[in-house]
DSSP file (Angstrom, degrees, kcal/mol; ACC not computed):
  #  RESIDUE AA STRUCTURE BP1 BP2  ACC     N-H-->O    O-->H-N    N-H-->O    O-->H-N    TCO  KAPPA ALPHA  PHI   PSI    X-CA   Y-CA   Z-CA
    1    1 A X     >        0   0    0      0, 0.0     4,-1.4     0, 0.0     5,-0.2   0.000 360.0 360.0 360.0 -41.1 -153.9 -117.1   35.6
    2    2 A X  H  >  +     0   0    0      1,-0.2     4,-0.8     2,-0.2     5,-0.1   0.673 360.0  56.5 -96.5  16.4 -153.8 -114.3   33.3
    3    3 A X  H  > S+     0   0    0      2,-0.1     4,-1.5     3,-0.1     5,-0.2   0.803 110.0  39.3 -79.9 -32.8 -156.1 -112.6   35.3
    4    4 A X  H  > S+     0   0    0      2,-0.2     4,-0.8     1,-0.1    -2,-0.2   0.708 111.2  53.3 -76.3 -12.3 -154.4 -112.7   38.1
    5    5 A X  H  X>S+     0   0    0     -4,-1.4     5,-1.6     2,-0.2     4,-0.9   0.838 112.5  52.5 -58.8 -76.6 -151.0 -112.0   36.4
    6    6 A X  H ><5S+     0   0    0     -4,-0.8     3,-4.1     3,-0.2     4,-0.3   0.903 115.5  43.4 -17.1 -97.8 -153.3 -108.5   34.8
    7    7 A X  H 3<5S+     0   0    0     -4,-1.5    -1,-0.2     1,-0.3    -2,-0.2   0.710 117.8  41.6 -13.3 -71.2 -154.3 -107.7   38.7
    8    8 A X  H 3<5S-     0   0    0     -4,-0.8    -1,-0.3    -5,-0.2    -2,-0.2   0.557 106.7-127.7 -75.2  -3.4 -150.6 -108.3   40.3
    9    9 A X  T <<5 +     0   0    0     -3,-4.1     2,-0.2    -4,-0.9    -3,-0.2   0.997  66.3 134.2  49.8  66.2 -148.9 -106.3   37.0
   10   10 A X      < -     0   0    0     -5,-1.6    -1,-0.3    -4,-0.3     2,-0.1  -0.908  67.3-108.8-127.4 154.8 -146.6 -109.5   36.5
   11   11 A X     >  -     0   0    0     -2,-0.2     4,-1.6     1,-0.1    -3,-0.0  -0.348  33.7-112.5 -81.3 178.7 -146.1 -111.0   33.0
   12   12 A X  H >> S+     0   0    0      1,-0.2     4,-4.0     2,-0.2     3,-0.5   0.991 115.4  63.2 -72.1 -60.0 -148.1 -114.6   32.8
   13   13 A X  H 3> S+     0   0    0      1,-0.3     4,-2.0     3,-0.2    -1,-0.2   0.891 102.5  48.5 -36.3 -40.7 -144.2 -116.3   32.5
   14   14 A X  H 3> S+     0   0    0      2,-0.3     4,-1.7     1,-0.2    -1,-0.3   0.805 109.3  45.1 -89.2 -13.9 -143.3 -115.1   35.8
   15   15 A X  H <X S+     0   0    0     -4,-1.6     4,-3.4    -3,-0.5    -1,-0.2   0.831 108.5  55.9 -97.7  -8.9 -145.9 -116.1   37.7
   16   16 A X  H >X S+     0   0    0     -4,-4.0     3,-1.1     1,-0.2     4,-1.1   0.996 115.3  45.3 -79.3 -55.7 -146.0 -119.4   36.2
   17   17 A X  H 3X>S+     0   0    0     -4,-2.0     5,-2.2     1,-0.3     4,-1.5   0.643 105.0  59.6   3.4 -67.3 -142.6 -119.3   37.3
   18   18 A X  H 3<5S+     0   0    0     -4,-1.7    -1,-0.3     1,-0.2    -2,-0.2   0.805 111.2  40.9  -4.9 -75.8 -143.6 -118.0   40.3
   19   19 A X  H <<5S+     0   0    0     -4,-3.4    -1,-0.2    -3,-1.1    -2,-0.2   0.794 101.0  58.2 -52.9 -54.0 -145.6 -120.9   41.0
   20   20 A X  H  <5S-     0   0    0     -4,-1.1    -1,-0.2    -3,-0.1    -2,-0.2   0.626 113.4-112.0 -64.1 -29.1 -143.9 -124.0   39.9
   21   21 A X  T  <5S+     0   0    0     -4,-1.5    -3,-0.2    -5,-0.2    -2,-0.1   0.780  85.5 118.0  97.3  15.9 -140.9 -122.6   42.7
   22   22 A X  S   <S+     0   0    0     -5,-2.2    -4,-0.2     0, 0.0    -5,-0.1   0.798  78.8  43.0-100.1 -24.3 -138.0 -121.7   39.8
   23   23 A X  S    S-     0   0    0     -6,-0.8     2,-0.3    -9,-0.1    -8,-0.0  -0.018  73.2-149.7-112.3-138.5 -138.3 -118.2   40.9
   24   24 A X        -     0   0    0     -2,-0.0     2,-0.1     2,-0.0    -6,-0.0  -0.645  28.4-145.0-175.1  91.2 -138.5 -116.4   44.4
   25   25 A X        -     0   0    0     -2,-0.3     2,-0.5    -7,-0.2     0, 0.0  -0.270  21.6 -93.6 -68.8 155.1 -140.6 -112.8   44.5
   26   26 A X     >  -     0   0    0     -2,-0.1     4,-1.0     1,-0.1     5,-0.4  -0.694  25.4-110.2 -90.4 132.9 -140.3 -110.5   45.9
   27   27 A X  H  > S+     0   0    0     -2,-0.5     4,-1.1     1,-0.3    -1,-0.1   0.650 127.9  42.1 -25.4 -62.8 -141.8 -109.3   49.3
   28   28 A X  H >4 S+     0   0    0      2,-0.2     3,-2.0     1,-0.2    -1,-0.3   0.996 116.5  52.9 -62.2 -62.8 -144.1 -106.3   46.8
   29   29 A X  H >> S+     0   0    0      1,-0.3     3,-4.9     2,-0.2     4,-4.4   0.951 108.0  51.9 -37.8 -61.9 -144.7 -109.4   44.0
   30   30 A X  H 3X S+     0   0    0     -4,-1.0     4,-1.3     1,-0.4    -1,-0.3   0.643 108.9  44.0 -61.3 -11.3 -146.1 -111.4   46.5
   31   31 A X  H << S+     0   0    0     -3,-2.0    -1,-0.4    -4,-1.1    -2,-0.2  -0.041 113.1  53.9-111.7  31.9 -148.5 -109.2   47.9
   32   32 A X  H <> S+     0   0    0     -3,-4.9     4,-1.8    -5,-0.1    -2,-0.2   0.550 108.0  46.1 -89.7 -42.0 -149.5 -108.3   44.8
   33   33 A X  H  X S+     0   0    0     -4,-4.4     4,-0.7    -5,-0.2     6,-0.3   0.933 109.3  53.4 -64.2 -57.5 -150.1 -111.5   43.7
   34   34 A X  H >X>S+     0   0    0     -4,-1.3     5,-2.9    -5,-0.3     3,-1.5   0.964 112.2  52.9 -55.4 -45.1 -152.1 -112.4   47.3
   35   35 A X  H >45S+     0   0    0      1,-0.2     3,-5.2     3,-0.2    -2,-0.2   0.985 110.7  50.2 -38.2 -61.3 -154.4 -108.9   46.2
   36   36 A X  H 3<5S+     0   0    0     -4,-1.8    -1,-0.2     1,-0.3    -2,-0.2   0.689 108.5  43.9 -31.2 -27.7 -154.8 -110.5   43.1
   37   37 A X  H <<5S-     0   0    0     -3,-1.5    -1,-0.3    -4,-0.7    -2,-0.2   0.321 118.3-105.2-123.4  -9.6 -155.9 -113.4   44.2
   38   38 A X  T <<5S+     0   0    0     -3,-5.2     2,-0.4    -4,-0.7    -3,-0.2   0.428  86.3 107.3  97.6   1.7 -158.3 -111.8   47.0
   39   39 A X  S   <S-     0   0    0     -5,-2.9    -2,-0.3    -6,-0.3    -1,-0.3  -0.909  70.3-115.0-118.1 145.2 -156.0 -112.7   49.9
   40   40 A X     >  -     0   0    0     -2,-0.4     4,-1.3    -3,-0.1    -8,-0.1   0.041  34.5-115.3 -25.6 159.1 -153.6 -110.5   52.4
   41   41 A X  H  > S+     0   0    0      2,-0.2     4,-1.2     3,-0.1     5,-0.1   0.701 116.6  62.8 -84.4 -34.6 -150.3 -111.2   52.0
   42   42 A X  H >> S+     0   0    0      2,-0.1     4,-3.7     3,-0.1     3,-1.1   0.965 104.6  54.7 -58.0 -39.4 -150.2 -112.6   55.9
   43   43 A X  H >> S+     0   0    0      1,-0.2     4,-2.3     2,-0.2     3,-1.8   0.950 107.5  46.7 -39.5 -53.9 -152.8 -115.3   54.5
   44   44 A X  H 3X S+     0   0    0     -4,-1.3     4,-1.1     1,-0.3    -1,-0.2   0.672 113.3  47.0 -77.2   0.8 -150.6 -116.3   51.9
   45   45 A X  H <X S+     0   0    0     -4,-1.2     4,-1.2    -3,-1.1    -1,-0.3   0.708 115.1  48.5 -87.7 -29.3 -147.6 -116.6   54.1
   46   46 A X  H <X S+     0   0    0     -4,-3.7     4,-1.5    -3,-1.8    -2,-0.2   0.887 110.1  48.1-102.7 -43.6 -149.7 -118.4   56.4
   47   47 A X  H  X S+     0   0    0     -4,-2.3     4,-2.7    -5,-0.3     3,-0.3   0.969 115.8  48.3 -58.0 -43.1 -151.1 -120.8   53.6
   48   48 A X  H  X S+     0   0    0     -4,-1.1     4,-0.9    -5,-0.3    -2,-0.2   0.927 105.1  56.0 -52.4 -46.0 -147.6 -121.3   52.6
   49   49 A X  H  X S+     0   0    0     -4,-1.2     4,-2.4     1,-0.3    -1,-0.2   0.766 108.9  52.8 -77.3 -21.1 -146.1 -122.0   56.4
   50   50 A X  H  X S+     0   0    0     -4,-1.5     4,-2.6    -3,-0.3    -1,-0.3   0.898 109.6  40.6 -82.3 -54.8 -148.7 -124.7   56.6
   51   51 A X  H >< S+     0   0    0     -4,-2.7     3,-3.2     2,-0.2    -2,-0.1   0.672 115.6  54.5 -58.0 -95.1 -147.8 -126.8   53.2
   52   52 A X  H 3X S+     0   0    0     -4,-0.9     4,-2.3     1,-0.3    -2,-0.2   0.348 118.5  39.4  -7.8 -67.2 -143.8 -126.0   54.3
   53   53 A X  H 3X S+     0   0    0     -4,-2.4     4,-3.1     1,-0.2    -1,-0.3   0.843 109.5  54.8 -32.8 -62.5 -145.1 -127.8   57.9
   54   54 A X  H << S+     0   0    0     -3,-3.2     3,-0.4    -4,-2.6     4,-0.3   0.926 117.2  37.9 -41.7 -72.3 -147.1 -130.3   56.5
   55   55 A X  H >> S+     0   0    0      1,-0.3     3,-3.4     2,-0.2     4,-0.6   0.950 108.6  57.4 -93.7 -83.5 -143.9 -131.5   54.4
   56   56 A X  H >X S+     0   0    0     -4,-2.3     4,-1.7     1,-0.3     3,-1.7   0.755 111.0  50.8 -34.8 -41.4 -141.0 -130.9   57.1
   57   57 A X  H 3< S+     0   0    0     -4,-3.1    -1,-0.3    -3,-0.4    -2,-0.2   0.778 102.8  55.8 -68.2 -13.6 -143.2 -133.6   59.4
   58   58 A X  H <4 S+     0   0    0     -3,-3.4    -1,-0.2    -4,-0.3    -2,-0.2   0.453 108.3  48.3 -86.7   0.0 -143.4 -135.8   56.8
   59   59 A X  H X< S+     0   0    0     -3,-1.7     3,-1.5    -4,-0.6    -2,-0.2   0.630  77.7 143.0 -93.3 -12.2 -139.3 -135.8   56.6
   60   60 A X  T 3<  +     0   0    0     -4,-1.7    -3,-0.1    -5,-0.3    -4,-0.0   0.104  69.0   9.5 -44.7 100.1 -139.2 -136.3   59.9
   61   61 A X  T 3  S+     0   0    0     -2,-0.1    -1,-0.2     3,-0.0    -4,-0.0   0.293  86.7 110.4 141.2   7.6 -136.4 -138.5   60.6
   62   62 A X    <   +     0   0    0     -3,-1.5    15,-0.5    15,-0.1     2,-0.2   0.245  65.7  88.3 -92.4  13.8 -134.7 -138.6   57.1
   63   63 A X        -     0   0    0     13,-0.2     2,-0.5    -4,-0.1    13,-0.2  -0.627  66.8-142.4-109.1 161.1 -131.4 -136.3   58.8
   64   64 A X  E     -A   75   0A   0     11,-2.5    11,-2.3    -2,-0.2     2,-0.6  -0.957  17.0-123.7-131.6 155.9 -128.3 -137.8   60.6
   65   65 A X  E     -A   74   0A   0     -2,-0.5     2,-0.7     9,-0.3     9,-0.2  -0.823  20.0-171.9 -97.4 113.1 -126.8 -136.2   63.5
   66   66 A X  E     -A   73   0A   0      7,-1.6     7,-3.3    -2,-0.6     2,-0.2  -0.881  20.0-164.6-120.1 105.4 -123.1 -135.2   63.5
   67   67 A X  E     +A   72   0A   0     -2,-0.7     2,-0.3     5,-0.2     5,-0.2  -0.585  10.0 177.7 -81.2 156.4 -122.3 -134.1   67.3
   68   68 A X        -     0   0    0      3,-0.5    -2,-0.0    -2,-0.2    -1,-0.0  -0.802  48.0 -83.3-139.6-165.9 -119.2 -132.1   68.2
   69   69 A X  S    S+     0   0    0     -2,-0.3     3,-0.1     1,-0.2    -2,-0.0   0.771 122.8  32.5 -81.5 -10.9 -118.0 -130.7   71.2
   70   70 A X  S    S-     0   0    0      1,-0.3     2,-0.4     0, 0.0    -1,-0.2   0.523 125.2  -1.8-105.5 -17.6 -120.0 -127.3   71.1
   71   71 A X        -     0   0    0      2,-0.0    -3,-0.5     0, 0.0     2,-0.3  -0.868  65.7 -99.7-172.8 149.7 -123.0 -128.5   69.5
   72   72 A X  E     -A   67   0A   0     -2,-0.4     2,-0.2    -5,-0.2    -5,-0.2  -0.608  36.7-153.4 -83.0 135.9 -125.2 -131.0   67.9
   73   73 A X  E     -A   66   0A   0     -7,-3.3    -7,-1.6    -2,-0.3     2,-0.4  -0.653   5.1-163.0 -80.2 136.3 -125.3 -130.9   63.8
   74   74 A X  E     -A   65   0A   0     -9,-0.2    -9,-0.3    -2,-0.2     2,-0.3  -0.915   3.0-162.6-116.8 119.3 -128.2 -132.1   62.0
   75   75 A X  E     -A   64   0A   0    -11,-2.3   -11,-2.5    -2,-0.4     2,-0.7  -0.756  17.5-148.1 -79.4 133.8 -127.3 -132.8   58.1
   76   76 A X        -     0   0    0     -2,-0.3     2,-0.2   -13,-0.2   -13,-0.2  -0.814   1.9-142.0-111.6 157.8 -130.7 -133.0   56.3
   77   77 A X              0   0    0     -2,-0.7   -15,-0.1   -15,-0.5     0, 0.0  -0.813 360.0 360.0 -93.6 135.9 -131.0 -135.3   53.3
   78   78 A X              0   0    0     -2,-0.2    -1,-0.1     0, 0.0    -2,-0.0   0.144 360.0 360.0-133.1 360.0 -133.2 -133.8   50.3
């Protein structure tokens, strides 16, 4: 980690930050971080869109539906 922290010029706190999902980088961190780390920045968007996938199909069905007269709502439950 604190090589890869070294590489991306982020301190070690923020990318364990980073990581864990308490903080949200920025477009230049994150592709600093994916150098770092050996990968393009589409890869890591693309590894990311894939967990994010994984997880939204495994809620499937956990929302309730509030229709109105211009459009159906879905509330999702977290």
């Amino acid at each position: 980690m604190k090589d890869v922290a070294e590489a991306a010029r982020i301190s070690m706190p923020y990318l364990s930050e980073l990581e864990r999902g308490r903080k949200e980088g920025s477009s230049e961190v994150l592709a600093a971080a994916a150098q770092a780390l050996g990968l393009g920045l589409a890869d890591l968007l693309s590894l990311t869109q894939d967990e994010l996938a994984r997880y939204a199909r495994s809620r499937v069905g956990r929302g309730r539906t509030s229709p109105t007269a211009q459009y159906d709502g879905l509330c999702l439950v977290a």
